[in-house]
N, C-alpha and C positions, 0 to 999 in steps of 0.2 A: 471199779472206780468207787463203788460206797463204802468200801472197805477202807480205800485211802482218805476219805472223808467224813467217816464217822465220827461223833463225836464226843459221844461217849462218857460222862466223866468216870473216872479212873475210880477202881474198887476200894475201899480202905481194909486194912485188916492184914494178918501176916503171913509170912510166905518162906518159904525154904528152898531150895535148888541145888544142882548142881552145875558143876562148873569146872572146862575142860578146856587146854588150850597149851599155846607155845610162847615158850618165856624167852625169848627173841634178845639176843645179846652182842656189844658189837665183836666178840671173839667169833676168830677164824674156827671155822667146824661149825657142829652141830646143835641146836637148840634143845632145852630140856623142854620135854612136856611135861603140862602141870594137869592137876587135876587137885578139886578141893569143894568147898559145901560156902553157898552163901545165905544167910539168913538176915533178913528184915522186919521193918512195918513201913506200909506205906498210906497216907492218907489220901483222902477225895482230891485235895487240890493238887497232887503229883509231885508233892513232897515227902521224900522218906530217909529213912536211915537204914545203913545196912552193914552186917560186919560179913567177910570174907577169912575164908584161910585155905589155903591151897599147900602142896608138897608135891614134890619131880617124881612124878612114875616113873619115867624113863631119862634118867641121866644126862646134860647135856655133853658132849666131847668139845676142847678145841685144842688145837695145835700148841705144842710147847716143844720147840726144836725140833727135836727129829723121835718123840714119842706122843702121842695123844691120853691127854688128860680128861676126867671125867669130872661132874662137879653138880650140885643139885641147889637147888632154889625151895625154901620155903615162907609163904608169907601173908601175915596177919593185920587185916586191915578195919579201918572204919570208916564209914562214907557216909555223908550226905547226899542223896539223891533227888533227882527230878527225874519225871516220866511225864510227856505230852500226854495228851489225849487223844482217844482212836485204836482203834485196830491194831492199825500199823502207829508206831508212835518210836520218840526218840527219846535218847534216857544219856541222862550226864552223871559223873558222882566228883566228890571231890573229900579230900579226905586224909586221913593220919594212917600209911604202912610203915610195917616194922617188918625185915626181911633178912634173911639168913642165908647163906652162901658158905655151901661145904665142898673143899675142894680138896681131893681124895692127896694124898700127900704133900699138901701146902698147909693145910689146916681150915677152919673155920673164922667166918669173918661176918657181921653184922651191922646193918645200917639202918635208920628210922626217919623218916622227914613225911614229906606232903606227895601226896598222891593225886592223880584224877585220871577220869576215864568219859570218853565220849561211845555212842552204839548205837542200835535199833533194835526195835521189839518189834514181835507179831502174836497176835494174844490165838493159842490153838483154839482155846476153849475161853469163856469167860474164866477158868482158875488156872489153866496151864498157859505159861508163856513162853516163846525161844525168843534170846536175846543172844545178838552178834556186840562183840563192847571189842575198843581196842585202850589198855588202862596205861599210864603213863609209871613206870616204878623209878627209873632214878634218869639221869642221861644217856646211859648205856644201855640199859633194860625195856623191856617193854613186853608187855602182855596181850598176846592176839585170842580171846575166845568166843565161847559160846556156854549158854547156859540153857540149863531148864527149870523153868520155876513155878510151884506151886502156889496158889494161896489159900487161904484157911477162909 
């Protein structure tokens, strides 16, 4: 229980991580996994900024008549962040992605607008964090991860 209660104010200074996850689409099949690097600063008062960029390790599939297509997700973001205070604490961002959609004999396709994401943190150490975030990419799209983040 002191753990959920702590109070902590929040570290300032910056931070680097990684970041792994399923880029969640409303096509019939399979989802790509993403994986990518996010970097920050975040201040005392649990305000920060943070840029992301992720690219598909593994390919997502989805049905196109009677053959299955492959297709992959990459994408470059920047965010305004909040993080509570605590141990355990909660973390919002909201922000400008730009996203890239390569789809293996259709061609290449790209879109840009507003982003956001809601999550929770648990700090392992005073400098290491894992954070669960679910981020919002377009109507269709969505990002389920997890990260790990360092700070300096």
């Amino acid at each position: 229980m002191a753990l959920v209660c702590s109070a902590a104010a929040q570290a300032e200074g910056a931070y680097v991580g990684a970041v792994f996850g399923v880029m969640n689409t409303d096509a019939d099949g399979d989802s790509s996994l993403n994986a990518g690097v996010r970097v920050g600063y975040g201040w005392n008062s649990g305000w920060g900024l943070e840029a992301e960029f992720t690219d598909s390790l593994v390919e997502g599939e989805y049905d196109y008549y009677w053959s299955e297509v492959e297709y992959s997700f990459a994408t470059q973001a920047i965010y305004a962040t909040y993080r509570s205070e605590g141990d355990i604490y909660l973390k919002g961002r909201l922000g400008y992605l730009h996203e890239e959609l390569d789809v293996d004999g259709f061609g290449e396709y790209s879109d840009s607008g507003a982003s956001a994401g809601i999550g929770a943190g648990f700090k392992l150490t005073e400098s290491v964090l894992f954070e669960a975030e679910y981020t919002f990419i377009e109507s269709d799209v969505d990002y389920w991860s997890g990260s790990l983040v360092v700070r300096f």
